[in-house]
Residue, then its C-alpha position, 0 to 999 in steps of 0.5 A: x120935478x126932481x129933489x134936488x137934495x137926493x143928488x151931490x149935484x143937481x141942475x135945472x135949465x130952460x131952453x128954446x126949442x133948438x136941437x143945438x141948445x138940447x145937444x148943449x145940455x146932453x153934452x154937459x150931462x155926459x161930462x157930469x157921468x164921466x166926472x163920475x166915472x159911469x162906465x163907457x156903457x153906462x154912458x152911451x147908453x144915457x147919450x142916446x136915451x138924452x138924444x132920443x128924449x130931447x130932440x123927441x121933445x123939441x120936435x114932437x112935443x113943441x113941433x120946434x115952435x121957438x115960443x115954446x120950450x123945454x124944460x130939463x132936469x138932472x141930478x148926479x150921484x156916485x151910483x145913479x144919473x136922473x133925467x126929466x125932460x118937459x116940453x110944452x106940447x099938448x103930449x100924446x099917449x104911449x099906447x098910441x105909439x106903434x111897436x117898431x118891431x111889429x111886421x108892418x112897422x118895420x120900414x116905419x120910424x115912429x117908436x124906435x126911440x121909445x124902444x132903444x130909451x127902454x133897452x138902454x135905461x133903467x128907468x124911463x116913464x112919462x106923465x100921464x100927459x105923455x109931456x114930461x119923460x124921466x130917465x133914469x141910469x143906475x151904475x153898472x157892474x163893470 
C-alpha cells in the first residue's frame, strides 16, 4: 500500500480486531513523531486522526469479529507522517455518512470522526470500497 522507500522509517503490521492492540500501534506511531520532533499540534492532531480511523475500523469495519483483522501501515520522514489503515469489512461509502453539523444530526454521533480526521490531517482519503483510510500529516510551521 505504502512505498516503502519514500519514507527513513517504514512499518507494516497486522493486528486482530482489539481496540488495545490498535492503541498499541497508535501509541508507537506517536513515538516515531516525537523522535522526529513534529510539533505537539502536529502530534495531537495525528493522535486523534489514529484513534478515530483505527477503532473506526476495528468497529465498523470488522464490527470487532476477532477473525478478522486490521492491517496498518506507517512510514515517517523529517517533514511528513503517512498512515494506511485496511480492515477486512465489506466498506461503506463516504457520501452515506451524514454531516454531524446538519440541525438534525447534531445529537447524533455518526460522522464526527470523519470530520475532526479532515480538520486536523492534511490528507485523509479512503478507497473507492470505503476499507482502506490514508492519512496523512505534514510538519507544521511552528
Amino acid at each position: 500500500m505504502i512505498l516503502a522507500e519514500k519514507f527513513d522509517e517504514f512499518f507494516s503490521e497486522r493486528i486482530p480486531s482489539d481496540t488495545a492492540r490498535g492503541q498499541e500501534i497508535q501509541e508507537r506511531i506517536i513515538a516515531l513523531m516525537e523522535k522526529y520532533e513534529f510539533s505537539e499540534r502536529d502530534v495531537f492532531s495525528t493522535r486523534l486522526a489514529l484513534e478515530e480511523g483505527i477503532i473506526n475500523a476495528i468497529k465498523h469495519g470488522n464490527r470487532m469479529d476477532l477473525d478478522k483483522t486490521v492491517l496498518i501501515e506507517w512510514g515517517i520522514t523529517k517533514e511528513v507522517v503517512k498512515v494506511v489503515i485496511e480492515d477486512q469489512g465489506e466498506g461503506f461509502r463516504l457520501e452515506d455518512v451524514p454531516d454531524p453539523t446538519a440541525d438534525e444530526n447534531l445529537e447524533r454521533p455518526c460522522g464526527r470522526g470523519i470530520m475532526l480526521m479532515r480538520a486536523f490531517m492534511d490528507v485523509i482519503e479512503y478507497n473507492s470500497k470505503g476499507n482502506v483510510l490514508t492519512i496523512e500529516k505534514r510538519r507544521g510551521d511552528e
